[in-house]
N, C-alpha and C positions, 0 to 999 in steps of 0.2 A: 708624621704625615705633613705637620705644615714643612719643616726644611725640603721635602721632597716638592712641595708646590712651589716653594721660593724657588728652590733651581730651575724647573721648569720653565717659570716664569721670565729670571733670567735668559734661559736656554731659547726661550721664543723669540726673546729678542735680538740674542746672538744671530740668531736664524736668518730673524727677518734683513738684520743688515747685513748678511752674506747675500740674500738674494738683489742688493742693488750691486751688482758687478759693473768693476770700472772698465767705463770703455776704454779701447782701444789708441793708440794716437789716430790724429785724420789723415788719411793717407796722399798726401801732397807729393810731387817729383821735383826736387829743384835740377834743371839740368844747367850745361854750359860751361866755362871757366871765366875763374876773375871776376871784373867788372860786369862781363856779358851773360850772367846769370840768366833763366827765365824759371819762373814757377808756373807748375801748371795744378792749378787748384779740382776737385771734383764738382761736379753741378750744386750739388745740395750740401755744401758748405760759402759759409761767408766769408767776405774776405774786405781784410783794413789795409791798406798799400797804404805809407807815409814818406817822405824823403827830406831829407837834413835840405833846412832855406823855406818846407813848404809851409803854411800856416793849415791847410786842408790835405788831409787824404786825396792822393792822385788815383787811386782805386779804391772804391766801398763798394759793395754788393754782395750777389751772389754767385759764385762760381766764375768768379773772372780769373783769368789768369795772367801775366803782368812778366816784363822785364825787373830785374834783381841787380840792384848793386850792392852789393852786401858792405860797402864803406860807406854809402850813404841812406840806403833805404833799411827799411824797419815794417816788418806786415804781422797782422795778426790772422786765423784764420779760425772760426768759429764752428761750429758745427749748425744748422739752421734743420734739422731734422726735431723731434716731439722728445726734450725730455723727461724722465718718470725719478721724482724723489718719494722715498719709502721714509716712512716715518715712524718713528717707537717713542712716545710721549706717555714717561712715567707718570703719571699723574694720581692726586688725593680728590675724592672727592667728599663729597657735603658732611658724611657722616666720618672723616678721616680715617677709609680704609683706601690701600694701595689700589689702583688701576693702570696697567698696560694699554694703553689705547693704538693701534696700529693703524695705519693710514697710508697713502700715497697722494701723489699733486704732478699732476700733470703740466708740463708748458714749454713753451715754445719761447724764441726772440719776433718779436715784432716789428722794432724799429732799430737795427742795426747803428745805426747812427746815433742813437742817444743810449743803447746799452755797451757801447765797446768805450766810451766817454766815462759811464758812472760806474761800471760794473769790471769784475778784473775776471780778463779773461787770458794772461801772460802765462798760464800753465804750459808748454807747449804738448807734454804726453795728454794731460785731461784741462782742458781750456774752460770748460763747465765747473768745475770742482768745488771754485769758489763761491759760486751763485748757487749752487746746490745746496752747498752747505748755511748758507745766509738763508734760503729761503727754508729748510729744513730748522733752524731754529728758530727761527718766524713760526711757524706754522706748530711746533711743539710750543710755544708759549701759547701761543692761541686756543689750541688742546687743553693746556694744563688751566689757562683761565676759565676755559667753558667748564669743566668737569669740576671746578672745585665750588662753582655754583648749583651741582644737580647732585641729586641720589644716585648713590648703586643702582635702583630700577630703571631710572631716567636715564643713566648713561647705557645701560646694557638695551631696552626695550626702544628709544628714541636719539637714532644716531644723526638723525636730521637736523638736527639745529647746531651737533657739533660741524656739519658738513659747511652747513651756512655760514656760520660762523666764521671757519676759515677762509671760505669763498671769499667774503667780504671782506676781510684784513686781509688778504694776499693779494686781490686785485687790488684796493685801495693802494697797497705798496710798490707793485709791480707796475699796473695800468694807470696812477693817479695820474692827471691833468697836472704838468707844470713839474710833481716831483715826482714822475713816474722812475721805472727804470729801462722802459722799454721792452718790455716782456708781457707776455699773455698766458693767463692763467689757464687752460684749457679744460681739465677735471681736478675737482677733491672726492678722495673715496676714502669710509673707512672702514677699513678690512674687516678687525675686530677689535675686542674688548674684554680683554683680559683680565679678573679680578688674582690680586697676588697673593689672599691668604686662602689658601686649599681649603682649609675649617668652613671660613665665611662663602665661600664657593659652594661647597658640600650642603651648609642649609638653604641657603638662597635657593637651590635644587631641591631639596626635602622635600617641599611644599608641590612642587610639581610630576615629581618621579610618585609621591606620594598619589595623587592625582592621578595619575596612570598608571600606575600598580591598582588602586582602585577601580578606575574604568577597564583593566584590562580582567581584574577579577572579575567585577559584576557583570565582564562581553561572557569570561568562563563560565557565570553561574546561570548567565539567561542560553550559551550555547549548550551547556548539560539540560536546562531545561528544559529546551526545545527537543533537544535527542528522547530524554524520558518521556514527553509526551509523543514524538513522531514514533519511537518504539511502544509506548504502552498503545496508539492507534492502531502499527501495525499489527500489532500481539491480538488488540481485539479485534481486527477485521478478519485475521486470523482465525483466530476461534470460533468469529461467528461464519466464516465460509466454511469453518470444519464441522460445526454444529449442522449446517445447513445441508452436508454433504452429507454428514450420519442422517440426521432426517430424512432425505431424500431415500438414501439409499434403505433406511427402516420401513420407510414408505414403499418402497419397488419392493423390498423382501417380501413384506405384507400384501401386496397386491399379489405378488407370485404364489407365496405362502394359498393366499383366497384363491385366486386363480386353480391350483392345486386342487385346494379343500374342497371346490366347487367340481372339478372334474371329477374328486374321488365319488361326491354326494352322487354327479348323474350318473357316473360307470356304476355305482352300488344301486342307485334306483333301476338304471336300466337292469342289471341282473336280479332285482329285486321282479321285476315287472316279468323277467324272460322267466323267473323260476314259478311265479305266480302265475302266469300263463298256463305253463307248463303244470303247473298243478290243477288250474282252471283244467284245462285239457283232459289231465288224469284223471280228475272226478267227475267229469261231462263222461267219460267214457265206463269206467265205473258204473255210474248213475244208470246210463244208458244199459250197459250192461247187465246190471241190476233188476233196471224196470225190465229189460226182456225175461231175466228170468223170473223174475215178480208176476211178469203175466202167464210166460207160459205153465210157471207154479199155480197161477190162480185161472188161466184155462184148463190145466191138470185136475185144477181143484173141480174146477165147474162141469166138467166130464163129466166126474168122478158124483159128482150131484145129479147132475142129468141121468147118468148109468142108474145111480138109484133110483132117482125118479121115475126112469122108464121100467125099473123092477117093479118099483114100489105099482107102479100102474100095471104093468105083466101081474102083478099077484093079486091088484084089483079086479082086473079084467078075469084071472081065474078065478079068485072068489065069487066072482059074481059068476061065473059058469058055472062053480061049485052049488054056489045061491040057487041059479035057476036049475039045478039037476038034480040038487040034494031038498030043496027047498026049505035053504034053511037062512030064514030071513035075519032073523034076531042077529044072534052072534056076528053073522058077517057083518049087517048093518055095522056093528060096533067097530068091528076090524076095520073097516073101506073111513070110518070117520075117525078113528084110530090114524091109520099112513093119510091121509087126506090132509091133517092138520100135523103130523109130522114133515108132510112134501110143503105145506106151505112156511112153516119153521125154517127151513132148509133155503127156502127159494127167498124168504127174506133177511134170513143170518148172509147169503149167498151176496144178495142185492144190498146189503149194511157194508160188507166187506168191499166189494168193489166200490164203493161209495167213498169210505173211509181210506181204499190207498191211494185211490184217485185225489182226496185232498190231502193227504199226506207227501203225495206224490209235487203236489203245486205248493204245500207249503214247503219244504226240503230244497224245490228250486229258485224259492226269493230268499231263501236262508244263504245257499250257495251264492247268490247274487249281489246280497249284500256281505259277503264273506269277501267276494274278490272286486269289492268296489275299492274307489278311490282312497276314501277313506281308513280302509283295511289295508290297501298299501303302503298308503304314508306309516301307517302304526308297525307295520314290521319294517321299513326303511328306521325310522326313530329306533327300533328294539336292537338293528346292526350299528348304531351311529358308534354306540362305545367302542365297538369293536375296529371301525374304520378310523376313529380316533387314536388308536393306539399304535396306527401306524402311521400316522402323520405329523411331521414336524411340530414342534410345540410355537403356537404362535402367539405373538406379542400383546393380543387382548384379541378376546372370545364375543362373536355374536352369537347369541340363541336364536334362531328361528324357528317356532313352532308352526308344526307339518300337520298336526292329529286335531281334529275337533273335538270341541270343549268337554262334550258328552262319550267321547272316546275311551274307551280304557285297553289298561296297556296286557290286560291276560283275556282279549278277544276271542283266543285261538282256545279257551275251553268251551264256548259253545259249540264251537266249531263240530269240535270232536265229540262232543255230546250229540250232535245232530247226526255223526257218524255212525254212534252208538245207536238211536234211536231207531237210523234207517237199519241197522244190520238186523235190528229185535225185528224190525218192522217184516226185512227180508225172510227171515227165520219167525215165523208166528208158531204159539206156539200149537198144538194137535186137538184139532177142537172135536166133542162126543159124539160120536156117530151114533 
């Protein structure tokens, strides 16, 4: 692993000095013949015109372009466009590990005139070449000074004070007062900062990947957390809207269920009522029927008393004819006090009896009355209730409502039929002694 970061490291820096590509030549025309040469220079190149005899340049500037006597003249021609040197400064620093530091340096010619004097610009394909190269080891020594006073952290986290640094020594060089070269520093940048042993790379990272492997775990364990309690939320709002729906809907069953049970109660009272009616009805008629033939039996009876009576008196009224013709006081006396006290026997067993069915009569009618009262209702509605139960759904919790008063009992209906009993004896009397 470390040999593969060495070449790397290398390999960065092959890189990086491919990427400064050599310009071009400047593209100048010399036309004419001989002596009668003329050069025609581009705008944004500078140009040195010299001629054998002169002590000063007959052309300096920018973009001039000039007569050529190629026997006696000599020109140089510059490029005055922004040049860029890339830089690769192996350097050691504080703790003696290897660092790559890459950089570039921007700059320009400023004063023509004092930079075509100190500086050699006689390349004619690249005229720059040599200034580049002067200022690129300039600028790696300056590199290499700074970084062997700073740490690993310092150089990688704090690239500012390597920038300064060059700043200051490249102007100082370039722009001094008096030993300038005539050149103007225009940017230092540095790219990057490369450590060259892969190992020491790999931990200087440890510390931080490690840092984010952490932070990325405890984002996983607080974003699982967040899910388990947004799902255990939704689970119980869930549940309880389902809770809430059984409820509801236990609740509507139940009221319907009631609803039901309540219609079966009135349909079973009312036919409770229409049959009790109806039986009201059949015993009023009965009763009725009854008493008729109750009286016309006991106007039959009382006939049938009176016929004697009026015998009984025919045979007094002949006694006493017999009395007065036979004259026979005695004995008849006894016979006439004899049927006299037998007609008054008669006339009040007679007057007992119609006495006796006449209240029989009015007690038989509060018996029936309180037979088909209210409270004789409700006790035969209660006596169908099981049976009305056994046809209705089984519901989820039973109210009792009691219907029967306290003093109620639930076998009413044998008086009832007693009182039936009684009038039938009463109907049927039995044959009393003539």
């Amino acid at each position: 692993m470390h040999s593969n970061s060495v070449s790397n490291f290398y390999l960065q820096e092959v890189l990086a000095k491919k990427e400064e590509h050599t310009p071009s030549p400047i593209p100048i025309r010399i036309t004419g013949m001989g002596p009668f040469k003329r050069v025609v220079v581009p705008p944004n190149v500078y140009v040195v015109h010299t001629r054998q005899g002169y002590e000063k340049p007959l052309h300096i500037g920018l973009g001039i372009s000039f007569r050529y006597n190629p026997y006696k003249d000599a020109f140089l021609v510059i490029p005055a466009t922004l040049q860029t040197i890339l830089i690769n400064a192996r350097s050691i620093c504080r703790e003696r590990q290897g660092i790559l530091v890459q950089a570039y340096v921007q700059w320009i010619i400023d004063d023509i005139e004092t930079a075509y004097r100190r500086l050699d610009f006689s390349n004619p394909e690249d005229p720059t070449a040599t200034v580049r190269e002067q200022l690129r080891e300039q600028a790696e020594a300056t590199i290499k000074d700074k970084v062997s006073t700073m740490s690993i952290d310092e150089v990688l986290s704090d690239k500012g004070s390597i920038m300064l640094e060059m700043t200051h020594r490249l102007r100082e060089v370039a722009e001094g007062s008096g030993s300038g070269l005539g050149l103007k520093i225009v940017t230092v940048q540095i790219k990057e900062a490369v450590i060259s042993s892969g190992r020491l790379w790999e931990n200087l990272q440890q510390p931080f990947r490690a840092e984010k492997e952490q932070a990325a775990r405890l984002a996983d364990i607080e974003r699982e957390r967040v899910l388990a309690l947004q799902e255990q939320q939704n689970q119980t709002a869930t549940e309880k809207a389902l809770i809430a729906t059984q409820e509801e809907l236990a609740q509507l069953r139940s009221t319907q269920e009631a609803d039901a049970f309540d219609r079966e109660l009135r349909e079973e009272e009312r036919r409770q009522q229409a049959r009790l009616e109806s039986e009201q009805r059949r015993i009023t008629l009965e009763h009725q029927i009854q008493q008729e033939r109750e009286e016309t039996e006991l106007a039959a009876e009382i006939a049938q008393i009176e016929r004697k009576i009026r015998r009984y008196q025919e045979q007094q009224t002949e006694i006493t004819a017999q009395i007065a013709h036979q004259k026979i006081a005695h004995p008849l006396q006894e016979l006439l006090t004899q049927h006299s006290e037998e007609l008054r026997t008669f006339q009040a067993h007679a007057e007992d009896k119609r006495e006796t069915l006449r209240l029989q009569q009015a007690r038989l009618l509060r018996e029936i009355e309180n037979l088909i009262s209210q409270e004789r209702l409700q006790e035969r509605l209660i006596e169908q209730l099981p049976t009305i139960a056994q046809h209705l759904p089984s519901p989820e919790h039973l109210e009792q409502i009691q219907i029967s008063g306290p003093n109620d009992s639930p076998t009413a209906l044998a008086p009832f039929f007693a009182l039936l009993s009684k009038l039938r004896d009463l109907l049927n009397p039995p044959a009393s002694p003539s």
